[in-house]
HTML snippet that shows the backbone in 3Dmol.js (N, CA, C, O; Angstrom):
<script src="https://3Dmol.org/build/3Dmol-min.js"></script>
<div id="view" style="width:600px;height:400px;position:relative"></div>
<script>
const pdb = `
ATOM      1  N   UNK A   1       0.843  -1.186   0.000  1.00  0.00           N
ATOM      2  CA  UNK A   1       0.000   0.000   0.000  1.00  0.00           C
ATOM      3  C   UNK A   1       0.884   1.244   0.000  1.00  0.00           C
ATOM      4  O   UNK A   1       1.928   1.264   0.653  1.00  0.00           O
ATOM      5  N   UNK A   2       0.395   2.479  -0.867  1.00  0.00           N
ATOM      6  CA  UNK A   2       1.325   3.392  -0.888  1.00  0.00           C
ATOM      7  C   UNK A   2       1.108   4.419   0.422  1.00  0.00           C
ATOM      8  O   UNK A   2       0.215   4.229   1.248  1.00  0.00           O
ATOM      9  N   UNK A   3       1.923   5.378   0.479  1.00  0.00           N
ATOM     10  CA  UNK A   3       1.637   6.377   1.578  1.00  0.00           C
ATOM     11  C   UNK A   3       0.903   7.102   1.218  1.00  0.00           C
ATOM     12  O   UNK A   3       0.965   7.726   0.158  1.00  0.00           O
ATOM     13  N   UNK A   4      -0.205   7.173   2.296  1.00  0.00           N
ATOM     14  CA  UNK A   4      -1.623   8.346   2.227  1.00  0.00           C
ATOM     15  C   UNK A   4      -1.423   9.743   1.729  1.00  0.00           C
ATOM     16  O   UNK A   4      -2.193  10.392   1.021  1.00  0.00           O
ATOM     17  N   UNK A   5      -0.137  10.136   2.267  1.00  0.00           N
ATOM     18  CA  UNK A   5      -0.085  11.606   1.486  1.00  0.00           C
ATOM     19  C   UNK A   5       0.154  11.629   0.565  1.00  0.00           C
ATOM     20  O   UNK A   5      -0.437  12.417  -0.174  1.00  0.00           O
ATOM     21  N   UNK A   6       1.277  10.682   0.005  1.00  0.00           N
ATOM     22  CA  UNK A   6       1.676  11.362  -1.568  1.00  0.00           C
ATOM     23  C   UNK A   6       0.868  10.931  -2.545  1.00  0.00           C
ATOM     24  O   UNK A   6       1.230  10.907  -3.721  1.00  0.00           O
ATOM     25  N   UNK A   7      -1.084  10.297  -1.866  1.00  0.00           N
ATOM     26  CA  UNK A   7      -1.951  10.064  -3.119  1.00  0.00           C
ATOM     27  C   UNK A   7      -2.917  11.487  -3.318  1.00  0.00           C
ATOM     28  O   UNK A   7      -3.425  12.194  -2.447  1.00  0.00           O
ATOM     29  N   UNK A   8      -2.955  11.597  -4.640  1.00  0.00           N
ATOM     30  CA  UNK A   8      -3.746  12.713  -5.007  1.00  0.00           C
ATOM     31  C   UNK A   8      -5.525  12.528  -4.116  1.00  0.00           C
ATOM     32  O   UNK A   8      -5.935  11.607  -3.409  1.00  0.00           O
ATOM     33  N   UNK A   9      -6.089  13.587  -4.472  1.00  0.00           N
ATOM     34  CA  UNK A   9      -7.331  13.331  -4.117  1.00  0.00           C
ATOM     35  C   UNK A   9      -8.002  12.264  -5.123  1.00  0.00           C
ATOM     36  O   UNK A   9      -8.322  11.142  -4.731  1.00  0.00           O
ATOM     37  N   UNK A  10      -8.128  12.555  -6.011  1.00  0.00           N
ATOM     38  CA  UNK A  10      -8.929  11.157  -6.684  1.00  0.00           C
ATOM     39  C   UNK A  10      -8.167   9.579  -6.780  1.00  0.00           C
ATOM     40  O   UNK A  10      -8.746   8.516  -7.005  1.00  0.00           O
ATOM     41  N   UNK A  11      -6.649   9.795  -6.529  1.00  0.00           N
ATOM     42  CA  UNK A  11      -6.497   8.505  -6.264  1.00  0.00           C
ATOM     43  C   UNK A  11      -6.617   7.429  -4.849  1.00  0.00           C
ATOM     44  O   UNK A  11      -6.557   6.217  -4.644  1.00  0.00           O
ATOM     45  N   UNK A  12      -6.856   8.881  -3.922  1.00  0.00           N
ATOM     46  CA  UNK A  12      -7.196   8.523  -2.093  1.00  0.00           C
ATOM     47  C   UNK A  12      -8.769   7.819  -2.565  1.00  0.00           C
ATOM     48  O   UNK A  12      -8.803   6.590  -2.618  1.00  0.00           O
ATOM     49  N   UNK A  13      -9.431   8.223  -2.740  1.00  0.00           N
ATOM     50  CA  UNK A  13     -11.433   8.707  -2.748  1.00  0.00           C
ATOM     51  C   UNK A  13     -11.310   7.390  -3.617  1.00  0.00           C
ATOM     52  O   UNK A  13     -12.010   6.604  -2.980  1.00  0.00           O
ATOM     53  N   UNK A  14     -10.775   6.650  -4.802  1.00  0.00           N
ATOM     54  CA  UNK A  14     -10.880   5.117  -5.639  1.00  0.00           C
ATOM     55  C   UNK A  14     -10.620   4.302  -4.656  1.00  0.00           C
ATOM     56  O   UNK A  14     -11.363   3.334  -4.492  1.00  0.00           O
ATOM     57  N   UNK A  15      -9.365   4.548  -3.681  1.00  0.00           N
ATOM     58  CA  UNK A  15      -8.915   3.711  -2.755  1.00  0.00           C
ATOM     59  C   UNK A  15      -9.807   3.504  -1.497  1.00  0.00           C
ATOM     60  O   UNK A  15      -9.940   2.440  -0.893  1.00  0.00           O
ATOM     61  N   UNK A  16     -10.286   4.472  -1.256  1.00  0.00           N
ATOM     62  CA  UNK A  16     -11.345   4.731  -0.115  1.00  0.00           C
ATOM     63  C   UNK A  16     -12.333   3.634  -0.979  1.00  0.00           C
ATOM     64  O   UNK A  16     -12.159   2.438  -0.745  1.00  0.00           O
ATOM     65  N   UNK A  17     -13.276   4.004  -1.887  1.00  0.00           N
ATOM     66  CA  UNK A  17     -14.654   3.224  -2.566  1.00  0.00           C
ATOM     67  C   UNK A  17     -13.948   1.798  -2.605  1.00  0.00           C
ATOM     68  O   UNK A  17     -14.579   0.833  -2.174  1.00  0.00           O
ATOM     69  N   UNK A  18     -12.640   1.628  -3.115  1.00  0.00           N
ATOM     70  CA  UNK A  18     -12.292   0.086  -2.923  1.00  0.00           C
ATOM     71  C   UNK A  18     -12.259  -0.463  -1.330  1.00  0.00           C
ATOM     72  O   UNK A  18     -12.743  -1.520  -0.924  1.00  0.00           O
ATOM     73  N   UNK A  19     -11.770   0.240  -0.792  1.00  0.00           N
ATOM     74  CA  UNK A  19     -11.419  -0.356   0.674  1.00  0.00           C
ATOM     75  C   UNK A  19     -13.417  -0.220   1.120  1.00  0.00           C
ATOM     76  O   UNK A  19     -13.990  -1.048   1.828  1.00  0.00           O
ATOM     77  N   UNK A  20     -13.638   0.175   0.916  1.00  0.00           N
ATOM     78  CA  UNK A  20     -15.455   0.672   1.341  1.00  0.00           C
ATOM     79  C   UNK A  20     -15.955  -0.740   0.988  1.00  0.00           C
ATOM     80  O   UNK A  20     -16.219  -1.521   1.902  1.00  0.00           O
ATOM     81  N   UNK A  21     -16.123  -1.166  -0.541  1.00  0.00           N
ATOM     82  CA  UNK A  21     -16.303  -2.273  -1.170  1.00  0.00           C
ATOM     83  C   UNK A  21     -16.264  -3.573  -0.621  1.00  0.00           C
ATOM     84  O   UNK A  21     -17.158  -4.417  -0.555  1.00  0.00           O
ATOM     85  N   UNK A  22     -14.746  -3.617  -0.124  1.00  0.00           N
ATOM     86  CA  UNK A  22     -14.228  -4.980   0.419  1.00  0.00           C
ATOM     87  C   UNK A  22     -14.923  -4.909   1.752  1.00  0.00           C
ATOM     88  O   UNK A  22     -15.738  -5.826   1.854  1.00  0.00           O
ATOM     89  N   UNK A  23     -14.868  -4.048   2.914  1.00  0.00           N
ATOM     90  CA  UNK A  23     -15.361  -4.024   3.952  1.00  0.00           C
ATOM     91  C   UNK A  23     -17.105  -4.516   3.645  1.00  0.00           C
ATOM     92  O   UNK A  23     -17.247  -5.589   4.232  1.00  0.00           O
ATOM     93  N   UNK A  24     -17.991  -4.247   3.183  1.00  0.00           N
ATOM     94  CA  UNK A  24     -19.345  -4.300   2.938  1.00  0.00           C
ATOM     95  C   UNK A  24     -19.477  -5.510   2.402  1.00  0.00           C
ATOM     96  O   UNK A  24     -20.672  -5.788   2.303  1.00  0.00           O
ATOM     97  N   UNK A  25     -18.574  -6.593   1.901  1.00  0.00           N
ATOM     98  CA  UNK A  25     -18.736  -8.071   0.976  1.00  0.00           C
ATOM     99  C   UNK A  25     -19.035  -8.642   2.419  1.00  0.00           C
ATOM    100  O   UNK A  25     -19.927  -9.481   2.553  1.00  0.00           O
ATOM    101  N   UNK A  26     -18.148  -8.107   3.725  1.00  0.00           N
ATOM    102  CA  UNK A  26     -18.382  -9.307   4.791  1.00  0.00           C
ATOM    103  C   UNK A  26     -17.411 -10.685   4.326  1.00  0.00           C
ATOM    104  O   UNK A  26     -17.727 -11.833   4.642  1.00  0.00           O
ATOM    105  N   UNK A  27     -16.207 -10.350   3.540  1.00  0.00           N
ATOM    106  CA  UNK A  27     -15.585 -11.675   3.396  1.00  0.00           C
ATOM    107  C   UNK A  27     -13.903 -11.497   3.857  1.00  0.00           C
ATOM    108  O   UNK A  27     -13.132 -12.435   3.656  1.00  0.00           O
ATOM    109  N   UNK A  28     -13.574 -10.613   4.291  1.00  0.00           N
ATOM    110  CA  UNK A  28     -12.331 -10.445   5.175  1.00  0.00           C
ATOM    111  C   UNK A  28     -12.678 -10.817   6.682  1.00  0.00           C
ATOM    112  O   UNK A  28     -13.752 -10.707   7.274  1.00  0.00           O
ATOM    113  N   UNK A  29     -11.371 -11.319   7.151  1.00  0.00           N
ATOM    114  CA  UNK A  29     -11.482 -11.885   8.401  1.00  0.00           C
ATOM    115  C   UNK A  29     -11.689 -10.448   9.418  1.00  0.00           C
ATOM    116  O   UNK A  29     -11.509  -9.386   8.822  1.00  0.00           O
ATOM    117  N   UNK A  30     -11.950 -10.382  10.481  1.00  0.00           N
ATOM    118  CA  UNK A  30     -11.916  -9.440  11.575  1.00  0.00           C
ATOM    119  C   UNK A  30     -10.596  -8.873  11.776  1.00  0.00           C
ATOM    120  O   UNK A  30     -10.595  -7.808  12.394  1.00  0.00           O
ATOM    121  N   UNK A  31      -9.143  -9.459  11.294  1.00  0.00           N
ATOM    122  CA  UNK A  31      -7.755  -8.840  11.853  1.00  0.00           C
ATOM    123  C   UNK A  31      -8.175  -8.155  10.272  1.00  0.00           C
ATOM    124  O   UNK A  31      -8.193  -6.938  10.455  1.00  0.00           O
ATOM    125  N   UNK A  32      -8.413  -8.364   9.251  1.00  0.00           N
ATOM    126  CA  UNK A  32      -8.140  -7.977   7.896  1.00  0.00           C
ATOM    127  C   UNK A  32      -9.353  -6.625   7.767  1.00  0.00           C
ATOM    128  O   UNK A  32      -9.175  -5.784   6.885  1.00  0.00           O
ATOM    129  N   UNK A  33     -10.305  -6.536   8.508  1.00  0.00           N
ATOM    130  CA  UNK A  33     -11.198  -5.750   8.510  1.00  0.00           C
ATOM    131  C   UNK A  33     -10.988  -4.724   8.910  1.00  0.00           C
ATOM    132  O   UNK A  33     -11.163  -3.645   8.343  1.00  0.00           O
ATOM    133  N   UNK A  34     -10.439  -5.011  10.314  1.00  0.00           N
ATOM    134  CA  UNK A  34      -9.683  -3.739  11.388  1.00  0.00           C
ATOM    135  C   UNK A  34      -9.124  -2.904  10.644  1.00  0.00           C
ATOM    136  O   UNK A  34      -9.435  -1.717  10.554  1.00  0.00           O
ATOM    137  N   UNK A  35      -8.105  -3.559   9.955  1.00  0.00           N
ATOM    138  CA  UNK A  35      -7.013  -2.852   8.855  1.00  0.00           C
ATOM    139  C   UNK A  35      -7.877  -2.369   7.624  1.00  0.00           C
ATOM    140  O   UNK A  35      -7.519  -1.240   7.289  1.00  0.00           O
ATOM    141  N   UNK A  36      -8.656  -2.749   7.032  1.00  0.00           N
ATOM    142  CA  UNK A  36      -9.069  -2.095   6.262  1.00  0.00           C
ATOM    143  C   UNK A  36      -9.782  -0.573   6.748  1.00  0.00           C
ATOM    144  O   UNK A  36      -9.640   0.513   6.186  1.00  0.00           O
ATOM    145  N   UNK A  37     -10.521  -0.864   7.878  1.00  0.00           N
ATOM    146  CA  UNK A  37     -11.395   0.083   8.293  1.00  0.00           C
ATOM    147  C   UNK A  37     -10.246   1.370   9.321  1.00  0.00           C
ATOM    148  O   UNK A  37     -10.705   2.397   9.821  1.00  0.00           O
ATOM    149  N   UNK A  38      -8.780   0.952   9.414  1.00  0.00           N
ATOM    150  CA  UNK A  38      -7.787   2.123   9.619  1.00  0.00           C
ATOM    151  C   UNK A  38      -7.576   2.772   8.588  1.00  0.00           C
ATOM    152  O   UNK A  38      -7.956   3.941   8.512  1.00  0.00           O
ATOM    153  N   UNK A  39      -6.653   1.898   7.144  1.00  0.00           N
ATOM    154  CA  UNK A  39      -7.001   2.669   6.136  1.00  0.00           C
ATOM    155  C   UNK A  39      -8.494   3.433   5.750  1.00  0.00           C
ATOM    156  O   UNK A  39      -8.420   4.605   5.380  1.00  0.00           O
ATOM    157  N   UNK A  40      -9.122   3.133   5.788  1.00  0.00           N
ATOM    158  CA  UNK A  40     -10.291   4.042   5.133  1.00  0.00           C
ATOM    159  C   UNK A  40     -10.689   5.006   5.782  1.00  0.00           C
ATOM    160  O   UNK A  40     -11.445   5.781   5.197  1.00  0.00           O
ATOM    161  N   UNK A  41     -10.295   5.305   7.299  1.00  0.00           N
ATOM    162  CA  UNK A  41     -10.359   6.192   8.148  1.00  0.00           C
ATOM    163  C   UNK A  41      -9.305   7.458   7.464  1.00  0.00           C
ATOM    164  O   UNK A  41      -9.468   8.521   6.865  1.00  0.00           O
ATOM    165  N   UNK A  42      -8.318   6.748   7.885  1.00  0.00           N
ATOM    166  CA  UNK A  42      -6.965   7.824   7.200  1.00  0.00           C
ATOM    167  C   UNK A  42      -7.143   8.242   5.945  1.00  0.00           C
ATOM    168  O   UNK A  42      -6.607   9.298   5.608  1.00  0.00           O
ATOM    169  N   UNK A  43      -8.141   7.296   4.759  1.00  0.00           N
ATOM    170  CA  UNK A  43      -8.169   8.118   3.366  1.00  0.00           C
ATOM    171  C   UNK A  43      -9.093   8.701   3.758  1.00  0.00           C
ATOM    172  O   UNK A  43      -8.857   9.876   3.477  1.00  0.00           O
ATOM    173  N   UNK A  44     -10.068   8.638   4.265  1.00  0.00           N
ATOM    174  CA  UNK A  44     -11.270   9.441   4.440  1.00  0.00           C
ATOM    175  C   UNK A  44     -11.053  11.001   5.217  1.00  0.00           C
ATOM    176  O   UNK A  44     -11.946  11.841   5.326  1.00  0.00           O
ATOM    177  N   UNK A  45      -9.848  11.125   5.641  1.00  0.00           N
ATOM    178  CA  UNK A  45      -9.027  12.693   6.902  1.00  0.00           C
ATOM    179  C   UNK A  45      -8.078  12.821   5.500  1.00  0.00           C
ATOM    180  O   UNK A  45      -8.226  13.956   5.047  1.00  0.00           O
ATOM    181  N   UNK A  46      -7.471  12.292   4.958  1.00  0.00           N
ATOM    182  CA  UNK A  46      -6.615  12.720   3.660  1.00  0.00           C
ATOM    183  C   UNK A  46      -7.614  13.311   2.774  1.00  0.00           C
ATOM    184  O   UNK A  46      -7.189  14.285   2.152  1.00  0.00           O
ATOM    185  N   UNK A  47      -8.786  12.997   2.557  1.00  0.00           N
ATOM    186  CA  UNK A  47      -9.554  13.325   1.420  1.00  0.00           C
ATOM    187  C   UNK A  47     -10.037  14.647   1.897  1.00  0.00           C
ATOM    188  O   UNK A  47     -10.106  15.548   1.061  1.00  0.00           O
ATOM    189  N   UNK A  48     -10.336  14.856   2.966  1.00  0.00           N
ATOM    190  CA  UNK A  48     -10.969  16.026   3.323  1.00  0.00           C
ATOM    191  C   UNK A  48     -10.303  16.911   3.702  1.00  0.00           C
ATOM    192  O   UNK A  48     -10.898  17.916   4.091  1.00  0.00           O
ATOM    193  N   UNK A  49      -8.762  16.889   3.741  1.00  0.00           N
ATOM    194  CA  UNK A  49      -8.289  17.781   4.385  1.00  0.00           C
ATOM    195  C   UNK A  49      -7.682  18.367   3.235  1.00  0.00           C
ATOM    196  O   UNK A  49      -7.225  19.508   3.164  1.00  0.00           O
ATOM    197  N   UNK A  50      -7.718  17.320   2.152  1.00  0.00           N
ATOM    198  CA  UNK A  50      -7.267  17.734   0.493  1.00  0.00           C
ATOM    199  C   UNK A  50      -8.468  19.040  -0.027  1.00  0.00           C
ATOM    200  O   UNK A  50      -8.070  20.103  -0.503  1.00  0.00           O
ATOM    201  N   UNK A  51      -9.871  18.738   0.156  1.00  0.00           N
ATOM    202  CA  UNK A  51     -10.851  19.261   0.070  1.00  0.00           C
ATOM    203  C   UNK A  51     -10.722  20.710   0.563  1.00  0.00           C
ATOM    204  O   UNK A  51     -10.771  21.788  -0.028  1.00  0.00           O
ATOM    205  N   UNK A  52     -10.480  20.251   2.282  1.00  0.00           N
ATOM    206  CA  UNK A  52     -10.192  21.935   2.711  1.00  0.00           C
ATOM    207  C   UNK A  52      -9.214  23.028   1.987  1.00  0.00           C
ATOM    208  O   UNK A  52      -9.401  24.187   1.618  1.00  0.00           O
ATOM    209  N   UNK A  53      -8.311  22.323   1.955  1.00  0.00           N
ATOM    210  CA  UNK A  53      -7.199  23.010   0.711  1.00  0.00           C
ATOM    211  C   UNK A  53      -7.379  23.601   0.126  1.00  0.00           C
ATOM    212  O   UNK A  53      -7.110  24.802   0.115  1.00  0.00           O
ATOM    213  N   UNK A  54      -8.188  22.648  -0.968  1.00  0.00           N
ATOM    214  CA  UNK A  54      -8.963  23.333  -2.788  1.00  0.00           C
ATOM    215  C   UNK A  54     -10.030  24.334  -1.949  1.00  0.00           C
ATOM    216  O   UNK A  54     -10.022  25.533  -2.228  1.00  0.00           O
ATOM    217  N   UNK A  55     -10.673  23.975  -1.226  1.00  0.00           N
ATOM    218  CA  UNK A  55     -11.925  25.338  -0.995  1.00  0.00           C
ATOM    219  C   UNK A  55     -10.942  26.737  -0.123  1.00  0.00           C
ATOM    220  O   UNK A  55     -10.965  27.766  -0.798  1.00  0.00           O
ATOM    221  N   UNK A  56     -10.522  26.806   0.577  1.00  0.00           N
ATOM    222  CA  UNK A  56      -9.330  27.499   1.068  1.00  0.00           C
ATOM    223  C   UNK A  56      -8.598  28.482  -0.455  1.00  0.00           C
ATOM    224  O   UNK A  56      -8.350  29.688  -0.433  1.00  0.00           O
ATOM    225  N   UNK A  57      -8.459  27.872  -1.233  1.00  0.00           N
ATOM    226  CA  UNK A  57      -7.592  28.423  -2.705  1.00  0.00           C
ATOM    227  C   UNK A  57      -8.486  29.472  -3.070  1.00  0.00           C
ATOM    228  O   UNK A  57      -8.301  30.687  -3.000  1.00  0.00           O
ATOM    229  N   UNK A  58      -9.996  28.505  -3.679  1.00  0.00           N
ATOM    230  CA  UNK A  58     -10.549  28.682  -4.205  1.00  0.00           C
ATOM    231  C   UNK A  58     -11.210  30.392  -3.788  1.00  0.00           C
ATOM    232  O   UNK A  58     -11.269  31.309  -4.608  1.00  0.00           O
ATOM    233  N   UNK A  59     -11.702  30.495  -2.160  1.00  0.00           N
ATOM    234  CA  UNK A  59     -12.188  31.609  -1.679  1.00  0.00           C
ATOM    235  C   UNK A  59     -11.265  32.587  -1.881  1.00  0.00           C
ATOM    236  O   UNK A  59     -11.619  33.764  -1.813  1.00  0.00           O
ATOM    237  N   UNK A  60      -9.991  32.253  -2.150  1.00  0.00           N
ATOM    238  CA  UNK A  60      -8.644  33.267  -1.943  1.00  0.00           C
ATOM    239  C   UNK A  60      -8.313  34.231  -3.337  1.00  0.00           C
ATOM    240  O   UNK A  60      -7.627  35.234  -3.535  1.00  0.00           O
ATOM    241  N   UNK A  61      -9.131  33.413  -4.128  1.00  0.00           N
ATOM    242  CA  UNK A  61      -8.993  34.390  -5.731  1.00  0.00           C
ATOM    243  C   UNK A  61      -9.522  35.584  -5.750  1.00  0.00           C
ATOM    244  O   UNK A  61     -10.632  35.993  -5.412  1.00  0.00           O
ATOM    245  N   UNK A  62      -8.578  36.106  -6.195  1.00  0.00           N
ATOM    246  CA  UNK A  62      -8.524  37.747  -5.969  1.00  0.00           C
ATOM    247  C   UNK A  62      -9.914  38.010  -7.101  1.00  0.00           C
ATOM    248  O   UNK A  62     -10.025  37.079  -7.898  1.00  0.00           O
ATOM    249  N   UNK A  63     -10.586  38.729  -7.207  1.00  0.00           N
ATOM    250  CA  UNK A  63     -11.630  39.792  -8.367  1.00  0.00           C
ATOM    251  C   UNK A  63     -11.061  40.779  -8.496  1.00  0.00           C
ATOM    252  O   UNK A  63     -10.364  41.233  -7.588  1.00  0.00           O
ATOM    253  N   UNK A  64     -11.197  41.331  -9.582  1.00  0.00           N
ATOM    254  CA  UNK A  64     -10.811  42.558 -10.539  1.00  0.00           C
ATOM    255  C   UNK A  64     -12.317  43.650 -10.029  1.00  0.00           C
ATOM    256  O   UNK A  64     -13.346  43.237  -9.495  1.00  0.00           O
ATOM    257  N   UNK A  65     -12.041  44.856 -10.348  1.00  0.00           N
ATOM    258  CA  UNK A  65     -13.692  45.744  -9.953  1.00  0.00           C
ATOM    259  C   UNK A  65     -14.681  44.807 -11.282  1.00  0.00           C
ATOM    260  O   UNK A  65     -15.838  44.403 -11.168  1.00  0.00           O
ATOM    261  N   UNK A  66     -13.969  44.700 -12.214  1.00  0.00           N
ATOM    262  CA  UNK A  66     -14.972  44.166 -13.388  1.00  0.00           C
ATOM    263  C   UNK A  66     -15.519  42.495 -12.627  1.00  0.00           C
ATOM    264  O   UNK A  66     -16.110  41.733 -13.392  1.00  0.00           O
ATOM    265  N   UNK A  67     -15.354  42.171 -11.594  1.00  0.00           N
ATOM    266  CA  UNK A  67     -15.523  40.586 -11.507  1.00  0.00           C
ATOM    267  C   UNK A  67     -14.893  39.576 -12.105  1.00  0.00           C
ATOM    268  O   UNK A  67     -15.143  38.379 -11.963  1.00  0.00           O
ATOM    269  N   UNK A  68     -13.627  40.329 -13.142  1.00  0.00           N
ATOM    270  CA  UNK A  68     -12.605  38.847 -13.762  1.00  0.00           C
ATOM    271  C   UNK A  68     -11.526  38.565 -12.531  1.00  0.00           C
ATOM    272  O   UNK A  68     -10.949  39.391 -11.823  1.00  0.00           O
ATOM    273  N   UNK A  69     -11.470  37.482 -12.523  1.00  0.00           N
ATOM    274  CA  UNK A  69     -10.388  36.753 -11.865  1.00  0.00           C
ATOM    275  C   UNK A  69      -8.840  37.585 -12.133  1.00  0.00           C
ATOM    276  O   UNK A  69      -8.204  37.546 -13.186  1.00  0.00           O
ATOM    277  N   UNK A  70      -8.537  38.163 -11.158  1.00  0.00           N
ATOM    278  CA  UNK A  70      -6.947  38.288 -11.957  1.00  0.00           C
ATOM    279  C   UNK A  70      -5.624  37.870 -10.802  1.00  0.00           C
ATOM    280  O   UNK A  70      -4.432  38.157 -10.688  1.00  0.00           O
ATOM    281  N   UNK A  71      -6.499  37.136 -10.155  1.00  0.00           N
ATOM    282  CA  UNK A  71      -5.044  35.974  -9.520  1.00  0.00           C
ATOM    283  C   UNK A  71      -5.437  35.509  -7.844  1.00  0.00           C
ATOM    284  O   UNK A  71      -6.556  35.854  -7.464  1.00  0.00           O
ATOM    285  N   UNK A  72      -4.836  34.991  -7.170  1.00  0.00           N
ATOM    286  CA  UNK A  72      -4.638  34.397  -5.951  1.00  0.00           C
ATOM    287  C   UNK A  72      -3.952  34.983  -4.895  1.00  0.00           C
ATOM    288  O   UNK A  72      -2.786  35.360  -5.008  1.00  0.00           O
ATOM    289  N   UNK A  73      -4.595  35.083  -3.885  1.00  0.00           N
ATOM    290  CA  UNK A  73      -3.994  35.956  -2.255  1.00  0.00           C
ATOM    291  C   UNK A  73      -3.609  34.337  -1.711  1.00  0.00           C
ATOM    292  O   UNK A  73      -4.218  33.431  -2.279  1.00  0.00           O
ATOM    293  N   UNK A  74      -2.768  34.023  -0.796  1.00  0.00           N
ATOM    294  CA  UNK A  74      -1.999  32.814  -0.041  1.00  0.00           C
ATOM    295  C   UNK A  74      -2.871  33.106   0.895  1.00  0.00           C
ATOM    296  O   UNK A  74      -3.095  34.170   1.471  1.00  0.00           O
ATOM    297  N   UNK A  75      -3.378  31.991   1.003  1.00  0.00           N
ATOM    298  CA  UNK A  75      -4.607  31.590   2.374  1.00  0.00           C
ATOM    299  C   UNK A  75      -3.285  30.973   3.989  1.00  0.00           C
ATOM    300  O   UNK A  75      -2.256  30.344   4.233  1.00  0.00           O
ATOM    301  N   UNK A  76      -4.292  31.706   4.545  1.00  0.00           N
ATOM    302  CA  UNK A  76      -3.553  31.967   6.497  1.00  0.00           C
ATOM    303  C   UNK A  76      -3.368  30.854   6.379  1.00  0.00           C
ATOM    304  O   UNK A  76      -4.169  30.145   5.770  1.00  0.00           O
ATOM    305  N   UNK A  77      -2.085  30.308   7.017  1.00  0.00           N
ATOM    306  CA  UNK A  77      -1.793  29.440   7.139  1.00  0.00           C
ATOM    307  C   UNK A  77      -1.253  27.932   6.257  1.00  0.00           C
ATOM    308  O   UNK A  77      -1.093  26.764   6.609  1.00  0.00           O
ATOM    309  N   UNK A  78      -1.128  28.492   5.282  1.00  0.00           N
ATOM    310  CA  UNK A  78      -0.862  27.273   3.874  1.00  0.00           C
ATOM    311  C   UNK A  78       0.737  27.548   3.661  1.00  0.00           C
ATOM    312  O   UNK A  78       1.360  26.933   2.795  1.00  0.00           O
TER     313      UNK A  78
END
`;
const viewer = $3Dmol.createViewer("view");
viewer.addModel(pdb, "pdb");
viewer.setStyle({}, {cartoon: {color: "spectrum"}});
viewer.zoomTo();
viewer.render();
</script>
């Protein structure tokens, strides 16, 4: 399994729906479940904290008086 951070958001959120998948068949043992259901915890705080990020950016785009976009202020704390 790779390390949680260096997966993008859409490759955490496939891994999450797979690990989701296997947990819900009911055909992993209870030691194999545990572990699944740590990973999917940790992609599930990776995914959202990826989320906070992009919305964080996103509020930070500067407007022009006309309402065009003309660039990005660095959000507190990033």
């Amino acid at each position: 399994m790779s390390d949680i951070n260096t997966l993008s958001f859409e490759e955490a959120m496939r891994e999450l729906e797979a690990t989701v998948g296997k947990l819900e068949t009911g055909e992993a043992t209870l030691e194999e479940s545990i572990k699944l259901y740590e990973r999917g915890a940790a992609l599930r705080a990776h995914c959202e904290a990826r989320l906070r990020e992009a919305e964080e950016r996103v509020e930070k785009i500067t407007l022009a008086a006309s309402g065009q976009p003309t660039g990005t202020e660095p959000a507190e704390g990033l």
